[in-house]
C-alpha positions in Angstrom: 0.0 0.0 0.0 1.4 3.6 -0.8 1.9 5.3 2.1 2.8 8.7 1.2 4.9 10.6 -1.9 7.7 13.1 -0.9 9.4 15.8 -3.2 12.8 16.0 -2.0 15.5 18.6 -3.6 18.9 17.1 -3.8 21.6 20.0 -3.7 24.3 18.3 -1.5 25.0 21.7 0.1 21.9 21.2 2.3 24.4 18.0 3.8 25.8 19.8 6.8 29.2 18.8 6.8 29.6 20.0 2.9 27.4 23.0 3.4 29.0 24.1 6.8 29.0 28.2 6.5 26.5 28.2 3.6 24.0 25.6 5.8 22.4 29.1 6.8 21.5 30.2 3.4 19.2 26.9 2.9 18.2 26.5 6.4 14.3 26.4 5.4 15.6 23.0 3.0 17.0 21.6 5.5 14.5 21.4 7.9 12.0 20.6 5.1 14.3 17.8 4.4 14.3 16.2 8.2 10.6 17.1 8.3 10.1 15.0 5.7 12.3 12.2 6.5 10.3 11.9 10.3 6.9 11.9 8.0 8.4 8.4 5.8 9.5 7.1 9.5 6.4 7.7 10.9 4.0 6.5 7.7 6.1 3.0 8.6 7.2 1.7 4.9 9.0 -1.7 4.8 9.9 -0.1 0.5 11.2 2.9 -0.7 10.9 3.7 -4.4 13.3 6.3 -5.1 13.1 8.3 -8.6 15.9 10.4 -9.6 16.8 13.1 -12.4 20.8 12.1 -12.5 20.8 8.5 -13.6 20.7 7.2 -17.2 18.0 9.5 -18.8 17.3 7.7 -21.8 14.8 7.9 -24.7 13.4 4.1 -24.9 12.0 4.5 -21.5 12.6 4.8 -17.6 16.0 3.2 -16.4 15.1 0.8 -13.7 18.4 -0.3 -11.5 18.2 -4.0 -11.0 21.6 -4.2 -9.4 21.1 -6.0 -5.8 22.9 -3.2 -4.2 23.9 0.3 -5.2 26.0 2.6 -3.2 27.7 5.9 -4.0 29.9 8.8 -2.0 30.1 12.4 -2.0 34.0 12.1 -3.5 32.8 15.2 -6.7 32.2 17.9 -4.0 35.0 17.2 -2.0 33.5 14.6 0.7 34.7 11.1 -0.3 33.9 9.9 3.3 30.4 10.5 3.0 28.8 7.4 1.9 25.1 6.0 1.2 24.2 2.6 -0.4 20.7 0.9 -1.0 19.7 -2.4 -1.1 17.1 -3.2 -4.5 14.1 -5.1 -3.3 14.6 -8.7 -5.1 11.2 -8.6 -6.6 10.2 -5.8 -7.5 11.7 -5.6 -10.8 9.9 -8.8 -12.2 6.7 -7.6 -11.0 7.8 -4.4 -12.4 8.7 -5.9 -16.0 5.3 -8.0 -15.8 3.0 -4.8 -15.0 4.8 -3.3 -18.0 4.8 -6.0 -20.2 1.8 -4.9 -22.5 2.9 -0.9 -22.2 3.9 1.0 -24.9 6.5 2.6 -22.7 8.5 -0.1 -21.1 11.2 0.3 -18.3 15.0 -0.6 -19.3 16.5 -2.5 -16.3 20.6 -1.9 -16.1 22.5 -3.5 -13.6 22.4 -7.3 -12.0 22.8 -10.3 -13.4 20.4 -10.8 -17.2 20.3 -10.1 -20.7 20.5 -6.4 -20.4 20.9 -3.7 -23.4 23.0 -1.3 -21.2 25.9 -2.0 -19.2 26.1 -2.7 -15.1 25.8 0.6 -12.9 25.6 -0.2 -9.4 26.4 3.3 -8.3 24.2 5.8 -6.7 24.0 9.4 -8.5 23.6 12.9 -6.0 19.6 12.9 -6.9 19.6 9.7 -5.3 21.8 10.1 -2.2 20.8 13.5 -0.9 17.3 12.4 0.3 18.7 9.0 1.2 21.3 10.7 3.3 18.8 12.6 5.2 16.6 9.2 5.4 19.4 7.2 6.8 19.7 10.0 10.0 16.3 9.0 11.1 17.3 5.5 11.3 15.9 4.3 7.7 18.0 1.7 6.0 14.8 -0.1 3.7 15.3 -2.1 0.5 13.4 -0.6 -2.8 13.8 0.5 -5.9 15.6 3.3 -7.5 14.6 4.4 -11.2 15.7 7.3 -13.1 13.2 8.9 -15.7 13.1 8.6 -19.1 12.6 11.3 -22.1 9.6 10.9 -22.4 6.1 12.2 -22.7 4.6 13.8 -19.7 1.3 11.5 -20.3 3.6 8.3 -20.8 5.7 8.9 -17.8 2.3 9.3 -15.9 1.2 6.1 -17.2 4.4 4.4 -16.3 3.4 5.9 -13.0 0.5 4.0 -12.6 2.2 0.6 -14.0 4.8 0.9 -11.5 2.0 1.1 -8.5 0.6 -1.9 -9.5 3.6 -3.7 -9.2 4.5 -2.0 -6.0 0.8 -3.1 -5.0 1.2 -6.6 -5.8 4.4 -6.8 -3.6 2.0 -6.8 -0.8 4.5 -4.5 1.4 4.0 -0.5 2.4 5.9 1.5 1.0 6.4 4.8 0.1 8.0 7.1 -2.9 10.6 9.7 -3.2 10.6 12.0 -6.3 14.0 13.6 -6.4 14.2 17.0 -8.5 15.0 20.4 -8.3 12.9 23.3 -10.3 13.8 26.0 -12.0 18.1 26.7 -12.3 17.4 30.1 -13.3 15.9 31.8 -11.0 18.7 34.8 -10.3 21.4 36.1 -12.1 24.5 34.2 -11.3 22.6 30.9 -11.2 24.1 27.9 -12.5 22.3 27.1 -15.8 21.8 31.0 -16.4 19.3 33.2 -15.4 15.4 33.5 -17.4 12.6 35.6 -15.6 10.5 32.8 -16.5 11.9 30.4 -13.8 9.9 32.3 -11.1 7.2 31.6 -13.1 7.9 28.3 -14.0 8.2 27.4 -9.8 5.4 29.3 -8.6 3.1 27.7 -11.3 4.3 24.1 -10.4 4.1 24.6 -6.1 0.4 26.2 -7.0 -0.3 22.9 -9.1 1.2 20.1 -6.4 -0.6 22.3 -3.6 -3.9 22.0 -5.3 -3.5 18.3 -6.7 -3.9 20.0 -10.2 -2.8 16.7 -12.1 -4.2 18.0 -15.5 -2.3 21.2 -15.3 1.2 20.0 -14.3 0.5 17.2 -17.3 -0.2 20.6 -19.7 2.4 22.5 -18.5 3.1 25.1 -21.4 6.3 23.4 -22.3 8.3 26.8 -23.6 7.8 27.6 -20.0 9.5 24.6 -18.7 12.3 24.6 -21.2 13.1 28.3 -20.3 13.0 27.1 -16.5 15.8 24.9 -16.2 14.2 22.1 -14.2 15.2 19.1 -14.0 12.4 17.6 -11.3 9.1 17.3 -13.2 9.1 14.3 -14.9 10.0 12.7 -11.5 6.9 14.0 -10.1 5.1 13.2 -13.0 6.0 9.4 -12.4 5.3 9.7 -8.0 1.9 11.6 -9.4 1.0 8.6 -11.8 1.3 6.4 -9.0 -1.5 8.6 -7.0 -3.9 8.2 -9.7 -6.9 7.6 -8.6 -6.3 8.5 -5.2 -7.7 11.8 -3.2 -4.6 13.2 -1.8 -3.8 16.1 0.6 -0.7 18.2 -0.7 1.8 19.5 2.4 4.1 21.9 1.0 6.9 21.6 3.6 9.4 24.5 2.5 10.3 26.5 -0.9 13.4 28.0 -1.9 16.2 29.4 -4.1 19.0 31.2 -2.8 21.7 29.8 -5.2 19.2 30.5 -8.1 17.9 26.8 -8.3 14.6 26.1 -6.4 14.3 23.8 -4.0 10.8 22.3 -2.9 10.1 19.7 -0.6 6.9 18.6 -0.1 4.4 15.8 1.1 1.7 14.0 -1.0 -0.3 12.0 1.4 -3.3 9.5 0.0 -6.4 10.3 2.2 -8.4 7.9 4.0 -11.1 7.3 2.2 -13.4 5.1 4.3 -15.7 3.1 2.3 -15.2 5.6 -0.9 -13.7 3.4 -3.9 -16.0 3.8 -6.9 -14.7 0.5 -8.5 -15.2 -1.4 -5.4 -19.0 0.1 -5.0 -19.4 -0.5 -8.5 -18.4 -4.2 -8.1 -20.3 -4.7 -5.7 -23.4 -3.3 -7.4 -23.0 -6.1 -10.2 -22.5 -9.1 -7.1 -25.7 -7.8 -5.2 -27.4 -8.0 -9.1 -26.4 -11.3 -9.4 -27.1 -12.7 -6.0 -30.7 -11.0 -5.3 -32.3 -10.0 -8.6 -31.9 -6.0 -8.0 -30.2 -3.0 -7.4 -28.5 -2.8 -3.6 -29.5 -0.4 -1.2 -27.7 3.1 -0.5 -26.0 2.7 2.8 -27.2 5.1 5.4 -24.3 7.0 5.3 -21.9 7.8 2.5 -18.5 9.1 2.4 -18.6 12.8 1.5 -17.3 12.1 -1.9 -20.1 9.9 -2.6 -23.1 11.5 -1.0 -22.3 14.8 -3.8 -24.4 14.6 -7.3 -22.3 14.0 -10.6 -22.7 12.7 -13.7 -20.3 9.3 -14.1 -19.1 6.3 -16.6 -18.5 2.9 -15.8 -16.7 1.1 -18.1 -15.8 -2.9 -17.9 -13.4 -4.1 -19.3 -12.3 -8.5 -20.3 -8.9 -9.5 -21.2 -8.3 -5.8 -21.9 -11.2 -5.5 -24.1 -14.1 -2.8 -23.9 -17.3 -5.4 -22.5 -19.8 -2.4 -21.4 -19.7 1.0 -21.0 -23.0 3.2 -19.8 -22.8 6.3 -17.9 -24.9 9.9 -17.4 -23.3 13.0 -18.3 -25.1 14.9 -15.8 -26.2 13.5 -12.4 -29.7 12.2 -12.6 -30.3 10.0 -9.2 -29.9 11.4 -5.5 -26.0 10.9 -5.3 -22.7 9.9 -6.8 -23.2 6.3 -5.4 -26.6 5.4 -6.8 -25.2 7.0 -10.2 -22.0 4.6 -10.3 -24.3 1.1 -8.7 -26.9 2.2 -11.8 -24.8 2.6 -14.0 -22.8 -0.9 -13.2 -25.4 -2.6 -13.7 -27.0 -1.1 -17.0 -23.1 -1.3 -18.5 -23.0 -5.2 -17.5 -27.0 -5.2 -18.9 -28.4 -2.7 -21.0 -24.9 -1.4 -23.3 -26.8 -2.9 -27.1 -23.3 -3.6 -28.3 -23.0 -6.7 -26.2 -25.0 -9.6 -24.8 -25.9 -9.0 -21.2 -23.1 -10.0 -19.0 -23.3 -13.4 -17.0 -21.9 -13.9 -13.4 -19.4 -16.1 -14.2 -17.7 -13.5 -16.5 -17.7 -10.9 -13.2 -14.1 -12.1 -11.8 -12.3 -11.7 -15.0 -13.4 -8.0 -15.6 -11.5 -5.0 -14.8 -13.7 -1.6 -13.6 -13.4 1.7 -14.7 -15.3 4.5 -13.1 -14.8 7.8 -14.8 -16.5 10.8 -12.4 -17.2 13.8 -14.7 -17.2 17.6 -14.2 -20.0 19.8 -15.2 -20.6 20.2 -18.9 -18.7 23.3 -20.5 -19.7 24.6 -23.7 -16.3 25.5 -26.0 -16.8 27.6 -29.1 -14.5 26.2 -31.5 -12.3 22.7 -31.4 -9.7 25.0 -30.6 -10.8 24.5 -27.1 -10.6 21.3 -27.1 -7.8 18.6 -26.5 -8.5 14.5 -26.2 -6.1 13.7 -23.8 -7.3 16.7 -21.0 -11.1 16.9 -22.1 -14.2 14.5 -23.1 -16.6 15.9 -25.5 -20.1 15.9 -25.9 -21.7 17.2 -29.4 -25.2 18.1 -30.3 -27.1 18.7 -32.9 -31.0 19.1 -32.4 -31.8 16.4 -29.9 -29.2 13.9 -30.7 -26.2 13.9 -29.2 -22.4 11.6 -28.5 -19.9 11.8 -25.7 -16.5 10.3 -26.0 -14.5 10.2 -22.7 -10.6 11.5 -23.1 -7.5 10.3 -22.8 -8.7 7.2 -25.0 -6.1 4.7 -26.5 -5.8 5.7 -30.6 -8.0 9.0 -30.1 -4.7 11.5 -30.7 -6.6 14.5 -32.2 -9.3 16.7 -31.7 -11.1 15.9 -35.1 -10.9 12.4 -34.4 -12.4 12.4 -31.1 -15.8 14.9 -32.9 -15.8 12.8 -35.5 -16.5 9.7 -32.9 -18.8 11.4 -30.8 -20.7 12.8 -34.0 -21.2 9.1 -35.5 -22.4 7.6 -32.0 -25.1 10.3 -32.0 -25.5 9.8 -35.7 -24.9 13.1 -36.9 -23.8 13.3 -40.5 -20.6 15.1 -41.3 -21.3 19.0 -42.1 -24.4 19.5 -39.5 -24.4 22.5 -37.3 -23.0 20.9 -33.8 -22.6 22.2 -30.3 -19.7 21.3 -28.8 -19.2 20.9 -25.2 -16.1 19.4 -22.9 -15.5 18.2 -19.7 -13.1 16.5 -17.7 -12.8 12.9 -14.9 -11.2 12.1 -12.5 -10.9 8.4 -13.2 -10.7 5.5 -11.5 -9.5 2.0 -11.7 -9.7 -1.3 -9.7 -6.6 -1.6 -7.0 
């Protein structure tokens, strides 16, 4: 189970035999950084996945260290006798190669012993030993895994993200993550990579995001911003924020900084407890009370606070990775969230006319999908549209399509009107309205 997410800076000043006179300049980081180090301690992990900006950064995909134990020193600023090592958890790299098996963006594993496209590195880089340093004073000494991020697309990295969970789930231990980065390296003039105007922009922008869980944003970033900020931290984040998807989470930001001209922000994402709130499970559970009595179960008395609100929502099912039901409302029609998701289970496993009705025996091979849905916006143009961030509905007279976003083999928005237009069967050159939305979605654990 994932405990908790920290963003942890790594500038090995903030170490305070290597900083020593200059400790005072990042005195804010370095409390942040012991703050955060008693949070891991106290959220009890038996893992630690550790993602870092200064390993291998390579274009196939995310470099996953399979090496049994990695270790590194200080030695390039001077401080040789300062040492950290890490021991790699012995499974999680199979489970992490079988999660990914079917992904278009697949982890390379360097290091250990196997057929491996990349030579051994059984060395630990600064991104990785600065937060394991400040780990290892609270006592902490866990097994894990240590990754590096690839160059890759925000949305692929994300979905890596949520590959590597699973796998992490199906080790069966808690655990927690570490996103190593620092933002913008240009904040002042005099700063190491240079100094842009934009990299205030570029940080304050990105703390506002993780502060507000603002997923959608931080996976839009305008990308001439980041590229005029210097980072090097976001696609770590990116990856630590895949593996929250689906989860509520409260943000902490601990401290922020820049006095050398590179920012440093350390921060704690924390999965909320969520009671008896998990739309896939209540949506399961819909179909089994079908099955067993004939109807519909009963709302409980009470609801988790997320449930007892009114929204529209999809529930897709899904066998052997293939599309089985789908039925949903756009806009909330029944009392609360929870009698739109258990209605909607069972009209998807009954009612969708592109497939027979489901039969119980099918119900332990599907996989759930429960896509919650923000009020309808109306857009002007397809200019205000984008498949990835936004679902559309179109209309024309009384007929109208929805297509959910971020689909598999939707890339454009033409493509995604074009779908929604035929489901409604609208005929290519009829006035349509055009309206978008977004989910928050939501898949079985």
């Amino acid at each position: 189970m994932l405990k908790l997410v920290g963003i942890a800076p790594h500038p090995p000043i903030i170490i305070p035999a290597i900083g020593r006179g200059e400790l005072k300049k990042v005195a804010k980081t370095v409390a942040g950084m012991r703050a955060l180090s008693c949070r891991v301690k106290e959220a009890g992990p038996e893992l630690i996945i550790l993602i870092t900006p200064h390993g291998p950064v390579l274009r196939e995909g995310p470099a996953v260290y399979k090496s049994a134990y990695l270790e590194g020193s200080f030695a390039q600023f001077g401080f040789p006798q300062i040492r950290v090592s890490f021991k790699t958890d012995c499974e999680l790299p199979e489970l992490l190669r079988q999660e990914t098996e079917n992904d278009a963006l697949k982890p390379v594993f360097i290091g250990g012993s196997g057929n491996f496209s990349h030579s051994r590195v059984d060395h630990l880089d600064h991104g990785a030993m600065v937060p394991l340093y400040f780990l290892n004073q609270e006592g902490l000494d866990l097994p894990g895994l240590q990754l590096a991020f690839g160059f890759n697309s925000y949305r692929d990295l994300y979905r890596f993200g949520q590959s590597l969970r699973r796998a992490a789930d199906r080790r069966g231990l808690p655990y927690v993550v570490l996103a190593s980065g620092d933002l913008s390296h240009r904040l002042i003039p005099g700063a190491p990579a240079g100094y842009n105007r934009r990299g205030a922009e570029f940080d304050q922008q990105l703390v506002e995001h993780l502060a507000g869980a603002e997923i959608d944003s931080i996976l839009n970033f305008d990308q001439q911003l980041v590229e005029e900020a210097g980072e090097c931290g976001l696609r770590s984040f990116i990856i630590a924020l895949g593996m929250l998807d689906g989860y509520a989470f409260k943000s902490d930001i601990i401290s922020y900084e820049g006095p050398f001209g590179v920012g440093y922000l350390v921060a704690v994402l924390e999965p909320e407890s969520t009671g008896n709130f998990n739309p896939t499970r209540l949506a399961r559970s819909a179909l089994e009370h079908y099955f067993r009595h004939g109807r519909a179960p009963a709302a409980p008395d009470q609801l988790p606070s997320q449930l007892a609100q009114k929204a529209g929502a999809f529930v897709s099912l899904k066998k052997e990775g293939l599309l089985r039901g789908c039925i949903g409302t756009t806009e909330p029609v029944r009392q609360n969230l929870a009698a739109e998701i258990s209605a909607n289970a069972i009209s998807a496993a009954l009612s969708d006319p592109r497939f027979p009705p489901l039969q119980e025996e099918e119900l332990a091979a599907l996989e759930i999908v429960v896509d919650v849905l923000s009020p309808l916006e109306k857009v002007e143009s397809k200019a205000e549209l984008n498949p990835s961030k936004y679902g559309v509905l179109v209309r024309s007279g009384s007929r109208s399509g929805l297509l959910l976003p971020d689909l598999e083999g939707v890339e454009s928005v033409d493509e995604q009107v074009a779908i929604a237009s035929r489901k409604a069967g609208i005929e290519q050159g009829e006035t349509l309205e055009l309206f978008r939305f977004t989910v928050t979605r939501y898949r079985e654990e």
